[in-house]
C-alpha positions as semicolon CSV with decimal commas, in nm:
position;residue;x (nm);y (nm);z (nm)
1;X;-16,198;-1,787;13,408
2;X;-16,097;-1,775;13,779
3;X;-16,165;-1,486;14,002
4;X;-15,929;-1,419;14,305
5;X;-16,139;-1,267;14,587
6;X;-16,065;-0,923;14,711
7;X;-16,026;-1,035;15,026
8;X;-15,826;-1,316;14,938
9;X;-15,577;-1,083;14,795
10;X;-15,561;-0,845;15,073
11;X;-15,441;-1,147;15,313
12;X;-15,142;-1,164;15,067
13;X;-15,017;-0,864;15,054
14;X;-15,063;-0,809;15,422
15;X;-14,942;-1,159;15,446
16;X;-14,647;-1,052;15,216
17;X;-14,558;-0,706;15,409
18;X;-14,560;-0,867;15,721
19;X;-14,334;-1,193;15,624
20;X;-14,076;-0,910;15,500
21;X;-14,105;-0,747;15,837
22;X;-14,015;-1,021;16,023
23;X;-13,742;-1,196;15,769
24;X;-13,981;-1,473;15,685
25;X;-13,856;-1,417;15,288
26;X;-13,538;-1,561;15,147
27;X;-13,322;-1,275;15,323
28;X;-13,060;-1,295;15,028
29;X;-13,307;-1,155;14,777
30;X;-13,384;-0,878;15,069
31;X;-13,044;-0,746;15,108
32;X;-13,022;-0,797;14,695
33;X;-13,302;-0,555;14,660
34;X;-13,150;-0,317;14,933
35;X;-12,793;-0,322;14,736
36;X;-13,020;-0,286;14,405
37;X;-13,201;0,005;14,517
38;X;-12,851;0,193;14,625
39;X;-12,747;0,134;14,266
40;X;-12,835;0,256;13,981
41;X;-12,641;0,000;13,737
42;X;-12,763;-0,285;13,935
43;X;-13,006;-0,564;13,778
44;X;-13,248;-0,709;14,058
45;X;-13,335;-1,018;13,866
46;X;-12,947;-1,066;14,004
47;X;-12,903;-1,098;14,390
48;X;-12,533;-0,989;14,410
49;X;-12,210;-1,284;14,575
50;X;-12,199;-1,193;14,908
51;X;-11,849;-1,255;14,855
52;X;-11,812;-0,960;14,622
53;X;-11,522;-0,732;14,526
54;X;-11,631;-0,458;14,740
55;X;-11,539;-0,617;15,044
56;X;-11,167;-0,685;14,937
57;X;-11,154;-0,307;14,801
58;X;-11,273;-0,162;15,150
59;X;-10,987;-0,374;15,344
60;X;-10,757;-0,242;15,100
61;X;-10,879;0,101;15,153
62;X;-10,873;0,076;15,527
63;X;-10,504;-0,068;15,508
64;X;-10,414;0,182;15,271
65;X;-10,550;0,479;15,477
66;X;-10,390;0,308;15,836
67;X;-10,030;0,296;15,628
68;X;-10,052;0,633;15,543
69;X;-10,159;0,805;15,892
70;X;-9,869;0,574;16,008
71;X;-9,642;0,748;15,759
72;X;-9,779;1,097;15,814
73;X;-9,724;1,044;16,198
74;X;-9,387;0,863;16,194
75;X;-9,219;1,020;15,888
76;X;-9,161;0,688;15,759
77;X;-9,293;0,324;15,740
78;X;-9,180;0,016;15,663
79;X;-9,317;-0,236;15,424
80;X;-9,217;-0,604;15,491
81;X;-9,271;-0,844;15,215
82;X;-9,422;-0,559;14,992
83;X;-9,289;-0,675;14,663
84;X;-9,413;-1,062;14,751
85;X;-9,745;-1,166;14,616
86;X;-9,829;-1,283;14,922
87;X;-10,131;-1,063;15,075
88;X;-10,201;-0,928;14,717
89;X;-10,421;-1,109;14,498
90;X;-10,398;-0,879;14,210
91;X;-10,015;-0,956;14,165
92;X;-9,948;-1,223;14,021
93;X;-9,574;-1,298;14,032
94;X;-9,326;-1,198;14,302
95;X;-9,101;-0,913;14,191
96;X;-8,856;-1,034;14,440
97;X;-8,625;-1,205;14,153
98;X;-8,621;-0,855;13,952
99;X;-8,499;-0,687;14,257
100;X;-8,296;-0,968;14,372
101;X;-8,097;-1,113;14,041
102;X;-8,196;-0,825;13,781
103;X;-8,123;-0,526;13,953
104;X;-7,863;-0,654;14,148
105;X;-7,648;-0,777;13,849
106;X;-7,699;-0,462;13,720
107;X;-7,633;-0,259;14,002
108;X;-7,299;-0,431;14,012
109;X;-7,231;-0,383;13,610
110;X;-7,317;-0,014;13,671
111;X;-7,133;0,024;13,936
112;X;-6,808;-0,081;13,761
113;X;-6,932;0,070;13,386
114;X;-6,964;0,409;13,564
115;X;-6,613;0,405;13,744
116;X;-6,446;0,318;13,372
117;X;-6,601;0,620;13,209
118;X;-6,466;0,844;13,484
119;X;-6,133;0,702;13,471
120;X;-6,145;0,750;13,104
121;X;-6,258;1,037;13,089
122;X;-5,985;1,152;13,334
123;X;-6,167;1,260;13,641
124;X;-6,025;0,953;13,841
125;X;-5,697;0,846;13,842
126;X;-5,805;0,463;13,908
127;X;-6,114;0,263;13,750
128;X;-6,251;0,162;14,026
129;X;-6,341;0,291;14,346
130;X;-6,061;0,354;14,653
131;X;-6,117;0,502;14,980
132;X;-5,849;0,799;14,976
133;X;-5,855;1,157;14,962
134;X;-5,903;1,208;14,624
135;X;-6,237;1,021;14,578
136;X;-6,374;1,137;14,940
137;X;-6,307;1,513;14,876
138;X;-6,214;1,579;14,557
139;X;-6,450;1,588;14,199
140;X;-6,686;1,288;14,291
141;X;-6,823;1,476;14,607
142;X;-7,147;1,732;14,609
143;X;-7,201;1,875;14,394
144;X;-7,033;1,564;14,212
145;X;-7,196;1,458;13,855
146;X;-7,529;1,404;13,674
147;X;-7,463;1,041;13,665
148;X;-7,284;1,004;14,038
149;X;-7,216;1,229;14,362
150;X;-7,002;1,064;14,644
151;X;-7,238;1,154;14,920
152;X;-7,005;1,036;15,226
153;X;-6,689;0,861;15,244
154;X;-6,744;0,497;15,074
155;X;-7,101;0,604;14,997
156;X;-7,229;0,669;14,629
157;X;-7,558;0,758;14,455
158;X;-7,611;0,637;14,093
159;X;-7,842;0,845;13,864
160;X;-8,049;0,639;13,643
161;X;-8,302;0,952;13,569
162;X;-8,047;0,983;13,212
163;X;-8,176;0,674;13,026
164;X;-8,463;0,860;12,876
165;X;-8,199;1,142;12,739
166;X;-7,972;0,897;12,514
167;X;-7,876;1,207;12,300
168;X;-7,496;1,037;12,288
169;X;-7,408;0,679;12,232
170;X;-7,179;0,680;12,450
171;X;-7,449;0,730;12,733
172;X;-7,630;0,435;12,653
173;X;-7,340;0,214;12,744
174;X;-7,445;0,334;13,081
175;X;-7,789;0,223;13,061
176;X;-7,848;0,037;12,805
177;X;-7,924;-0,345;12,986
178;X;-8,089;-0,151;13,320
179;X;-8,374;-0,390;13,385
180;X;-8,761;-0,314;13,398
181;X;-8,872;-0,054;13,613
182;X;-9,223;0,032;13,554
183;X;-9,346;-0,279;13,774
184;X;-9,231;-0,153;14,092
185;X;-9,343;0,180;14,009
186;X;-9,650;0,078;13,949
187;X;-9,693;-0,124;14,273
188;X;-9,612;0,197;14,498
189;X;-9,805;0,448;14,275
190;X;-10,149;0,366;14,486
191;X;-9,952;0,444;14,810
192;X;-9,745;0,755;14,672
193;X;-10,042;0,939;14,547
194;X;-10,245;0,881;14,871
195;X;-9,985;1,051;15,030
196;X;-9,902;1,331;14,771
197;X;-10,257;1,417;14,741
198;X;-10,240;1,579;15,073
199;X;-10,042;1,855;15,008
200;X;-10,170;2,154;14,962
201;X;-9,987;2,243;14,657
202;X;-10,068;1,923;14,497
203;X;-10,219;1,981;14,154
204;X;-10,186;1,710;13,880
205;X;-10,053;1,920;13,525
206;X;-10,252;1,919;13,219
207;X;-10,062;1,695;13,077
208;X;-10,164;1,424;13,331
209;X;-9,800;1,397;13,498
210;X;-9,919;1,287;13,870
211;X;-9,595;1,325;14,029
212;X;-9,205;1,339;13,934
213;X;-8,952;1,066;13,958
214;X;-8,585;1,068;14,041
215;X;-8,453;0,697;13,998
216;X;-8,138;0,624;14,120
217;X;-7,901;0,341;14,294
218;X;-7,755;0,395;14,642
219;X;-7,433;0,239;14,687
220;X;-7,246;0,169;15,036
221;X;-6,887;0,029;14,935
222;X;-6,771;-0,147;15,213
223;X;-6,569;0,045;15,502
224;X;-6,783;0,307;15,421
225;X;-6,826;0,580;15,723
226;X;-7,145;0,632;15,928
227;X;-7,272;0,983;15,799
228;X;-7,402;1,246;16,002
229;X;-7,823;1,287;15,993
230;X;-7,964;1,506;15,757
231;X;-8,252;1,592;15,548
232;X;-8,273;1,551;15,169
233;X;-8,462;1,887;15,140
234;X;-8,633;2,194;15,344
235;X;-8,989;2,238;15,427
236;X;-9,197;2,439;15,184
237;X;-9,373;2,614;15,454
238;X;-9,221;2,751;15,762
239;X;-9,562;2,870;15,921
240;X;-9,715;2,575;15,958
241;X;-9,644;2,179;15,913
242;X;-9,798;2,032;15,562
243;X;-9,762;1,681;15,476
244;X;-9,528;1,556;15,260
245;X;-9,468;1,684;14,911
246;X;-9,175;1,448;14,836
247;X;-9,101;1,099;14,963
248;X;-8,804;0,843;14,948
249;X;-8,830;0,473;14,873
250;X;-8,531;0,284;14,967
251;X;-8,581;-0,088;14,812
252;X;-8,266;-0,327;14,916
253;X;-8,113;-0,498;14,651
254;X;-7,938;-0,712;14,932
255;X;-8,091;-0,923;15,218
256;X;-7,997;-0,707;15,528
257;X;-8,094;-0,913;15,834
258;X;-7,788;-0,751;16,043
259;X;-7,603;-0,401;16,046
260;X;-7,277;-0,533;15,887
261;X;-7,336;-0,371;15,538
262;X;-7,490;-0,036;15,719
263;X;-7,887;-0,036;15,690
264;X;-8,034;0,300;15,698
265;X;-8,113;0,489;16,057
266;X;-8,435;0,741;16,093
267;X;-8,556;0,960;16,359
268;X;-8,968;0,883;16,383
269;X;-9,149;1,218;16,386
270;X;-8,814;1,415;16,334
271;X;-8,997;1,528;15,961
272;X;-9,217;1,791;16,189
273;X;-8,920;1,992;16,446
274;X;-8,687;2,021;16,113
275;X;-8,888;2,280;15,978
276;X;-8,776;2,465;16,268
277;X;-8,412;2,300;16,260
278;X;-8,342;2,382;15,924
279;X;-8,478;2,725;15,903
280;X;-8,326;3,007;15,711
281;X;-8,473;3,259;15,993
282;X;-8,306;3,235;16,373
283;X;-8,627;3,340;16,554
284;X;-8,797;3,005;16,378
285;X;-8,467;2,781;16,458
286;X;-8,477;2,897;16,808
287;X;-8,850;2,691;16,820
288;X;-8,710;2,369;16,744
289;X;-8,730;2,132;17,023
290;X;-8,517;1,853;17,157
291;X;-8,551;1,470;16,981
292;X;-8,469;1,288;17,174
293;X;-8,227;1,019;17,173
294;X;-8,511;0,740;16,992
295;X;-8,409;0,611;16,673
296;X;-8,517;0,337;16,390
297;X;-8,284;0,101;16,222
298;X;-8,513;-0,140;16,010
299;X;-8,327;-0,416;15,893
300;X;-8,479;-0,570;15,577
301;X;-8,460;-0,836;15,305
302;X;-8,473;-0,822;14,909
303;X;-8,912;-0,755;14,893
304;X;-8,938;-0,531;15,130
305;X;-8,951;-0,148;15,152
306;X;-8,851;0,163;15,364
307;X;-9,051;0,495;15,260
308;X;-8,945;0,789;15,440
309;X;-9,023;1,163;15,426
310;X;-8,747;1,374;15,255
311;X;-8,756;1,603;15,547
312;X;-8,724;1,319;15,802
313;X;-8,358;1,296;15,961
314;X;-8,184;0,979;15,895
315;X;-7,826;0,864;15,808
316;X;-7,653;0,565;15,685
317;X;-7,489;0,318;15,916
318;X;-7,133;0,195;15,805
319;X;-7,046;-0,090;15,596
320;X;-6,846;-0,308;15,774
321;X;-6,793;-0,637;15,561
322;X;-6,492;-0,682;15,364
323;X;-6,539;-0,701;15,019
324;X;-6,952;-0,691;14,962
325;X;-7,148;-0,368;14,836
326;X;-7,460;-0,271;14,986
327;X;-7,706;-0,137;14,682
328;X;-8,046;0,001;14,709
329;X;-8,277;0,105;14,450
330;X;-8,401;0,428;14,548
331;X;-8,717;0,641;14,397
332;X;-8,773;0,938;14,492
333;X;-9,202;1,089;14,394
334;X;-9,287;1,478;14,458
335;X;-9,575;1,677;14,389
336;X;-9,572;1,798;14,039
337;X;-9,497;2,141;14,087
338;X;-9,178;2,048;14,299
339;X;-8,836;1,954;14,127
340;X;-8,547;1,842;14,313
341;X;-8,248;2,070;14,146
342;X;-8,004;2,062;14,473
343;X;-7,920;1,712;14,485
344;X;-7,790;1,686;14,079
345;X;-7,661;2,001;14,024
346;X;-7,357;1,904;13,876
347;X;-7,203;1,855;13,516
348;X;-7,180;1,513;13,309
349;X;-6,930;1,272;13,301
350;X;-6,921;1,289;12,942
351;X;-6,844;1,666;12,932
């Protein structure tokens, strides 16, 4: 049997302590056993990829977190190319062609479907839309329908919020081809609830709803008029500014690379002086400072997005062309305590 001297092993280990000391060891298996040590569920017989996960999740969480303080600051952000696959490795399809050809066709199908029930129904004396007195100020405008409120001249919103109510038959001939949703929902909901989570008020209910969702279809026939800017709701606390508690997405059904079909316009940073603008009490109205004259007029193509505070001012442009609609898809997220009752108040069609 051999013997190892005493000595002999005491020049190892000092050997061995040293040669750590000075990154004479295999300096993977060092920063293996570092990484080991912080975890718990890690194996050490395993030196962990260099390459790993962890570093694709903290540039997502640092882009993440940059988009947001960019939307807290601004009021609204947009997102070019964010329903391509391009930067995202975890999609993997484009959801361009659902935007693009699905919910375009159907936008189109919709839009015509909706203007035969109303004729039908005898709220409309034509099938079909017409710039004239009676469609600009007469039944279709605010507070309008469930399924559709003229919102301007030549401009229409679209509820789609009905297709999980199809109590009647005859309001599933509304709805009953509308393409898949729950993709693009799902790509935003990371985004949304960074944002949501903010809020003060924010509480998720205990039935796990995270948010709520209005789902609707903006439509801009064309010579539609420029509107006037506006918010889509007040603040819900005049003391003090809190983030946002509900946000628009506006997702073009339409390539808009020019302002002929009338992309949307925003004020940046208008979301904090309209708590003041839009104030029920004078003495906080008489705090709101100028704007200035700065505005935003993104123009974007079919993949990309514009998310914008409800509180933020903005206004559509007018659509120009001749004969071509300008659709959006357009979801609207709040906190769950927060439902949106002043922008449907009105009855249905089918009534």
């Amino acid at each position: 049997m051999t013997t190892i001297s005493p000595i002999l092993l005491f020049l190892c280990y000092l050997f061995s302590s040293l040669s750590v000391g000075f990154g004479v060891t295999n300096a993977d298996s060092a920063v293996a056993k570092v990484l080991c040590d912080a975890s718990p569920t890690c194996n050490s017989a395993t030196p962990p990829s260099t390459s790993s996960t962890t570093t694709i999740s903290d540039k997502n969480d640092k882009k993440l977190n940059a988009t947001r303080d960019k939307f807290n600051r601004d009021g609204y952000i947009v997102l070019k190319n964010y329903f391509r696959n391009n930067d995202d490795p975890t999609q993997e399809e484009s959801l361009v062609p659902l935007l693009g050809d699905d919910w375009h066709d159907f936008s189109l199908k919709y839009w015509n479907r909706i203007f035969q029930v109303l004729h039908e129904k005898g709220h409309i004396s034509e099938p079909h839309h017409v710039m004239n007195d009676e469609y600009n100020n007469g039944k279709l405008r605010h507070p309008g329908y469930k399924e559709i409120v003229h919102r301007y001249p030549g401009r229409y919103e679209l509820s789609l919020n009905r297709i999980s109510d199809h109590t009647k038959e005859e309001d599933s001939l509304l709805y009953h081809d509308m393409p898949l949703l729950q993709p693009i929902i799902d790509k935003l909901e990371h985004l949304i609830l960074s944002i949501l989570k903010q809020h003060p008020n924010y509480q998720e209910l205990p039935d796990g709803t995270k948010y709520n969702l209005l789902h609707s279809m903006l439509i801009s026939a064309p010579h539609s008029l420029i509107q006037k800017f506006h918010v889509d709701t007040k603040h819900t606390n005049e003391e003090e500014h809190w983030p946002a508690h509900i946000i628009n997405v506006f997702i073009p059904l339409v390539n808009m690379t020019t302002r002929v079909l009338g992309p949307t316009e925003v004020v940046p940073r208008s979301h904090v002086q309209t708590r003041f603008m839009y104030s029920d009490n004078p003495q906080t109205r008489s705090q709101a400072k100028p704007l200035g004259s700065s505005t935003v007029t993104p123009l974007m193509n079919v993949g990309d997005v514009l998310m914008f505070d409800f509180r933020t001012l903005h206004r559509g442009l007018p659509n120009v062309s001749r004969n071509q609609n300008r659709p959006m898809l357009v979801l609207a997220f709040s906190i769950p305590s927060f439902h949106d009752k002043a922008n449907w108040p009105g009855p249905s069609i089918f009534e």
